[in-house]
C-alpha positions in Angstrom: -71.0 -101.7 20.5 -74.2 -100.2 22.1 -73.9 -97.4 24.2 -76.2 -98.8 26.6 -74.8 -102.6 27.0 -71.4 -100.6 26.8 -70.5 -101.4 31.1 -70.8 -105.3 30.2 -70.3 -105.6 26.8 -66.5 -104.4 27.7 -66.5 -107.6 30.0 -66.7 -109.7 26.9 -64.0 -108.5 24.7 -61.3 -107.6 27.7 -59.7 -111.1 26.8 -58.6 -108.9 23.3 -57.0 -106.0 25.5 -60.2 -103.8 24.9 -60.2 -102.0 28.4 -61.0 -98.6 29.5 -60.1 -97.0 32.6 -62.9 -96.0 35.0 -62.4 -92.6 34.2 -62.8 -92.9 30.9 -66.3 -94.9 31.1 -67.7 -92.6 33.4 -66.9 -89.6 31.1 -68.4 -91.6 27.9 -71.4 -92.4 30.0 -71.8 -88.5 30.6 -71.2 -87.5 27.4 -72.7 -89.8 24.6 -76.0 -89.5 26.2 -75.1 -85.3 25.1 -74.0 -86.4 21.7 -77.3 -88.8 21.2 -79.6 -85.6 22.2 -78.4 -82.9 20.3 -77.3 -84.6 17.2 -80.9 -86.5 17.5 -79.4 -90.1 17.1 -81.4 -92.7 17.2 -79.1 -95.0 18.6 -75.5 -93.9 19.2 -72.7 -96.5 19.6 -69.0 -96.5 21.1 -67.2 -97.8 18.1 -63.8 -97.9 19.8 -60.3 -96.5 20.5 -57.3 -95.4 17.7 -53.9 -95.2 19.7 -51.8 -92.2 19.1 -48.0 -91.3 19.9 -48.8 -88.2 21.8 -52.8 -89.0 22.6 -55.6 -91.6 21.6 -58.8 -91.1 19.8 -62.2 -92.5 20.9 -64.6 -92.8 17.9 -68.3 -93.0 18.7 -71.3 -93.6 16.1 -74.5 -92.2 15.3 -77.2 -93.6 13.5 -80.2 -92.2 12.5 -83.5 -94.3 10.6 -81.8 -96.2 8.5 -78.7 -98.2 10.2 -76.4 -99.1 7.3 -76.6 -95.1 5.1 -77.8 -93.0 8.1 -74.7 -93.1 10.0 -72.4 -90.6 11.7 -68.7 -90.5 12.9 -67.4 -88.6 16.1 -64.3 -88.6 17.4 -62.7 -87.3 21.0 -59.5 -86.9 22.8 -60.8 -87.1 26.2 -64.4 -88.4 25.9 -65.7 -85.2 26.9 -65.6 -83.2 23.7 -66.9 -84.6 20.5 -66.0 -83.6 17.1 -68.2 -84.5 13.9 -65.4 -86.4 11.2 -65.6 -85.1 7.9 -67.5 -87.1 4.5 -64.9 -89.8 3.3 -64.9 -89.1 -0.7 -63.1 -91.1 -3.0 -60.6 -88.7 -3.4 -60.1 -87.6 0.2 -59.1 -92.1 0.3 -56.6 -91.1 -2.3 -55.0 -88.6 -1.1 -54.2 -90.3 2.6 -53.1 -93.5 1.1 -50.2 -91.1 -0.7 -49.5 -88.7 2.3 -50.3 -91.1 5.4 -47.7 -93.2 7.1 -46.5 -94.2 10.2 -48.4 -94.3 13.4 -51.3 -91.8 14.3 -49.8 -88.6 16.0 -53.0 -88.1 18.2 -53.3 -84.4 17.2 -55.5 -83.9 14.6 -54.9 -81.0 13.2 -50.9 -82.7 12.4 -50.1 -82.0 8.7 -49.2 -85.3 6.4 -47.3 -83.9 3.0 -46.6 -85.0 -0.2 -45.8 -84.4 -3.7 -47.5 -84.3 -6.7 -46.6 -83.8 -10.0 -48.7 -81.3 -12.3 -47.6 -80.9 -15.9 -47.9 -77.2 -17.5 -47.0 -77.1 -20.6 -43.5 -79.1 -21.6 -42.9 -78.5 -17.5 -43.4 -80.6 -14.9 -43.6 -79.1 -11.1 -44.1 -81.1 -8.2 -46.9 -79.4 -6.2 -47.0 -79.8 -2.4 -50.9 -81.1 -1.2 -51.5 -81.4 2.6 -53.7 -84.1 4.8 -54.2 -83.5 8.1 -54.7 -86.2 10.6 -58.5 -85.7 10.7 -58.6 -86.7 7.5 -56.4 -89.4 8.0 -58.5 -90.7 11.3 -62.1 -90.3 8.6 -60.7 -92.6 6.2 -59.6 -95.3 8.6 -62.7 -95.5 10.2 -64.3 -95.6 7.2 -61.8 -98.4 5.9 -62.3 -100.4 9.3 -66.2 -100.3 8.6 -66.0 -101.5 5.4 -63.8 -104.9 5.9 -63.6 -105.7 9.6 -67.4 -105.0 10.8 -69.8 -108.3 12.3 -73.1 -108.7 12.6 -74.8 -112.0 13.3 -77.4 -113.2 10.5 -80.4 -111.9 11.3 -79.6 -109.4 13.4 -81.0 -106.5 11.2 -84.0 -106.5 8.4 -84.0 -104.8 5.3 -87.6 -103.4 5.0 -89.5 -103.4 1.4 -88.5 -99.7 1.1 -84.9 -100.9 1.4 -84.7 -99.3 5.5 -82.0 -101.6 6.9 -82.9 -101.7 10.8 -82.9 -103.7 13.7 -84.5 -107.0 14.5 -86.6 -106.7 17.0 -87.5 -110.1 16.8 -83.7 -111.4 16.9 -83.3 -114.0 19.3 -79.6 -114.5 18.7 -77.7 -117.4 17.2 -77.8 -121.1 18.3 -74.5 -121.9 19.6 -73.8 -124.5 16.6 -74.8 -122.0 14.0 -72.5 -119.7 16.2 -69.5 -122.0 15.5 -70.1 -121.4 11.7 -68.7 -118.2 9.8 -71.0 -118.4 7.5 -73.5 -117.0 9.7 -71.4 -113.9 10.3 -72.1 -111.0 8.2 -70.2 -107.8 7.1 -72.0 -104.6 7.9 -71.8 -102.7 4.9 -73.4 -102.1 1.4 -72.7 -105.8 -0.3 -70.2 -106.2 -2.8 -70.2 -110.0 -3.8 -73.7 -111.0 -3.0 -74.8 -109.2 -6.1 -72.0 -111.4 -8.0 -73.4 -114.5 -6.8 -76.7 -116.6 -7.6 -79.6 -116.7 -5.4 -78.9 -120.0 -3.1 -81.4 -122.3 -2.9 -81.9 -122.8 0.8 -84.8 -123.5 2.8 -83.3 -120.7 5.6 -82.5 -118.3 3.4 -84.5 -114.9 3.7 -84.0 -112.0 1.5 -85.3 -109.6 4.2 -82.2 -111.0 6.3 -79.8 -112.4 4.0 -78.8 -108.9 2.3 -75.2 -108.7 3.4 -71.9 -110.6 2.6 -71.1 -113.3 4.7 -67.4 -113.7 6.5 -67.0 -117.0 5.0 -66.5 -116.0 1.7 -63.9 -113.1 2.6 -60.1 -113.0 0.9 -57.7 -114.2 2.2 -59.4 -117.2 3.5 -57.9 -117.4 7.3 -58.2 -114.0 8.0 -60.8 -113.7 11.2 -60.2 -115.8 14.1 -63.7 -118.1 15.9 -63.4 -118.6 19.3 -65.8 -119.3 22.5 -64.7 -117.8 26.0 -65.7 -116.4 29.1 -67.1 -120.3 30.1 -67.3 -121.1 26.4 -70.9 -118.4 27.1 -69.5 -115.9 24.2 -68.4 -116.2 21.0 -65.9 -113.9 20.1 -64.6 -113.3 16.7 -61.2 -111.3 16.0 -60.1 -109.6 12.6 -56.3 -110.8 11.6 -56.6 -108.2 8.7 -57.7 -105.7 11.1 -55.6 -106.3 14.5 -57.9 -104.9 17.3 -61.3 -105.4 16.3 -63.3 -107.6 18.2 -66.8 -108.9 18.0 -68.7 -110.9 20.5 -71.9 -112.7 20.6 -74.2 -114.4 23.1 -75.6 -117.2 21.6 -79.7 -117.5 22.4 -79.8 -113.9 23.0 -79.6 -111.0 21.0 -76.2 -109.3 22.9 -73.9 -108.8 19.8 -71.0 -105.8 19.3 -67.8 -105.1 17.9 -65.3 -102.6 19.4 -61.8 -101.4 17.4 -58.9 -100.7 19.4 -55.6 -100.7 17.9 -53.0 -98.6 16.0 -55.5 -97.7 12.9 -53.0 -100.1 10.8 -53.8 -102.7 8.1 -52.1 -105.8 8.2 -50.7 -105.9 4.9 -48.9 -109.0 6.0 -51.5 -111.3 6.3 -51.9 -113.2 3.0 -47.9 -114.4 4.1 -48.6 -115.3 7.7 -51.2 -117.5 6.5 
């Protein structure tokens, strides 16, 4: 969620259990206004909170020009300090989905091994490769991201040049189109619209409708609709992804999503539902 709306936006998604302590928002206050001048963010955001055995991880965002590609992870142990996280790569995904398990330690320079097996010649040796928790904390973010983030349709435009950006013109969702899911997008580089044949709609804008849409997400069940706080906000809840919470004010363009949680898929949900 927005840095700047952070002080109310909190108000919306405390039914969830996403709280911070007065402390804590006072230091983040402080500090990402820092982080937004000297990495030159346009717009920096606090993504959320990764609990640890030993100590928790707050994750903020940067984002530069282009909101979707231009984008930038930090991560801090008291909200004071902030750390850049490291370039997820396809192997670096590989490698913690082997080593990783368990519950974050909450230091991150904690060591997960394991074995692989290298063949030289007629031998094969097993060959010890390390992840460190940094690593480890990179890829979930980056996993989170990919499946569990909201934006409301129409909330960013996709310029000519292909610039995804705000909406400056975004009024926010009706609250009937708010009770649909369909009018819920994923915030990431679409993977079945490209599948799927143009609709014919009278709505439907390519300069907005650019993005994969919630309803059509596997397992069918898996994000929970509800209106709260007066039946004012909607507020939407990932089952895949326990902890992440996105609200919406319908007829006005307040919209966020904050994580906070263990950093754990639920692997179990195509049985629960």
């Amino acid at each position: 969620m927005d840095f700047n709306s952070l002080p109310y936006s909190l108000e919306f998604v405390a039914g969830s259990g996403c709280i911070l302590t007065l402390e804590e928002r006072t230091a983040l206050q402080t500090s990402l206004v820092i982080v937004k001048k000297n990495y030159k963010f346009q717009r920096i955001l606090f993504w959320g909170k990764i609990l640890g055995l030993q100590h928790d991880y707050f994750v903020a965002q940067g984002r530069g020009e282009d909101e979707m590609t231009d984008r930038k992870s930090l991560y801090s142990l008291n909200c004071v300090d902030w750390l850049l996280l490291p370039s997820v790569t396809d192997a670096m995904v590989e490698e913690v989905s082997k080593a990783a398990q368990g519950r974050f330690k909450g230091n991150p320079s904690f060591v997960y091994e394991h074995k692989v097996s290298q063949q030289e010649g007629k031998e094969q040796e097993k060959v010890a490769r390390n992840v460190t928790e940094e690593k480890r904390l990179a890829v979930t973010v980056h996993h989170i991201d990919e499946e569990a983030s909201v934006v409301p349709r129409g909330a960013f435009i996709q310029s000519l040049r292909g610039l995804v950006q705000t909406n400056r013109s975004f009024g926010g969702l009706s609250e009937s189109e708010a009770r649909r899911l369909e009018n819920f997008m994923h915030f990431r580089k679409p993977k079945t619209l490209q599948k799927k044949p143009i609709p014919v709609k009278a709505e439907w804008a390519p300069a907005i409708d650019f993005l994969d849409v919630l309803s059509e997400d596997i397992p069918k069940g898996s994000w929970s609709l509800q209106f709260e706080c007066a039946r004012r906000v909607c507020v939407l809840r990932s089952l895949l992804w326990l902890g992440l919470t996105f609200y919406h004010v319908p007829m006005t363009p307040q919209h966020g999503y904050i994580y906070m949680g263990l950093g754990m898929k639920n692997l179990d949900l195509p049985f629960m539902l």
